[in-house]
Backbone as CSV, one residue per row, in Angstrom:
resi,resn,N_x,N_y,N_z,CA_x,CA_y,CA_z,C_x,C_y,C_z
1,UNK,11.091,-10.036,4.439,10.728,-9.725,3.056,11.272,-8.322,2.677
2,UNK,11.495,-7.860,1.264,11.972,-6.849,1.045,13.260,-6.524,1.669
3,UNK,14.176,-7.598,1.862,15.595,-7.346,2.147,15.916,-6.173,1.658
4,UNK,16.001,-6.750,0.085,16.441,-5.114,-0.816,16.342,-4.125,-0.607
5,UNK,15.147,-3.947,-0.474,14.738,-2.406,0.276,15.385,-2.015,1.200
6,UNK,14.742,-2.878,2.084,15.699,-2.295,3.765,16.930,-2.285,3.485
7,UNK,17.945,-2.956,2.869,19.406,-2.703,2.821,19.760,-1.520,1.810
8,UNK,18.999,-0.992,0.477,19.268,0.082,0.483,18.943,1.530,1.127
9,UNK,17.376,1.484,1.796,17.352,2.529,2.559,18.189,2.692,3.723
10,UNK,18.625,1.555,4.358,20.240,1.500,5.170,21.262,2.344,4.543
11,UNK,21.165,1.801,3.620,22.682,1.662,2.623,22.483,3.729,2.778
12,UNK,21.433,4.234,2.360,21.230,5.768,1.978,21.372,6.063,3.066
13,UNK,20.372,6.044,3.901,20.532,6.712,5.392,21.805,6.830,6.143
14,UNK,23.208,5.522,5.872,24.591,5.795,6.621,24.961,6.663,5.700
15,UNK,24.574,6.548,4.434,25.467,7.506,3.456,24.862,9.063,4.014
16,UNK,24.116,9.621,3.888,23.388,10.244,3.863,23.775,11.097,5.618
17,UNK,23.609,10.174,6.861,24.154,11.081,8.003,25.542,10.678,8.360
18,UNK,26.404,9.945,7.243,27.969,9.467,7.800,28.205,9.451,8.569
19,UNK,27.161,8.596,9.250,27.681,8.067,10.896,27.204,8.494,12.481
20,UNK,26.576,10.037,11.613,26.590,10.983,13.000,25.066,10.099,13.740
21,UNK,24.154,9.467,12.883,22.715,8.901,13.336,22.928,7.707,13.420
22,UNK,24.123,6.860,13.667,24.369,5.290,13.757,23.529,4.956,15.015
23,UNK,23.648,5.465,16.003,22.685,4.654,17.323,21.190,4.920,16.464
24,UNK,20.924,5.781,15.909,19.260,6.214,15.968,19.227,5.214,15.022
25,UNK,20.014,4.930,13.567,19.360,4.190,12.954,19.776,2.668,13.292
26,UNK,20.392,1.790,13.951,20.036,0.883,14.698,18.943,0.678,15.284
27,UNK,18.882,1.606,16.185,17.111,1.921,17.403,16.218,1.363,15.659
28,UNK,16.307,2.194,15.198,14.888,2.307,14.183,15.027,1.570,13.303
29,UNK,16.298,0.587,12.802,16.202,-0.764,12.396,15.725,-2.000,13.048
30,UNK,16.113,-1.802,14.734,15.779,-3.517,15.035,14.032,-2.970,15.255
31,UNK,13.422,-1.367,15.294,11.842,-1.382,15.034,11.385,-1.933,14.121
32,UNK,12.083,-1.792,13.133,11.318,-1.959,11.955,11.181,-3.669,11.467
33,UNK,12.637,-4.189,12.160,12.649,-5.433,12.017,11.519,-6.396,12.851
34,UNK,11.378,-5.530,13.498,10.391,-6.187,14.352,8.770,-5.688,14.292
């Protein structure tokens, strides 16, 4: 639920550390997915 959401707070967060937090925000996507 709330795809939207989660794909734009994605969408901000790569924008936002361009790349340098890609492992962390994976880690703290498949949390959240779960």
């Amino acid at each position: 639920m709330n795809i939207k959401k989660i794909f734009f707070i994605m969408l901000f967060i790569v924008m936002a550390l361009g790349g340098i937090g890609g492992v962390a925000l994976m880690g703290y996507s498949i949390v959240i997915g779960k």
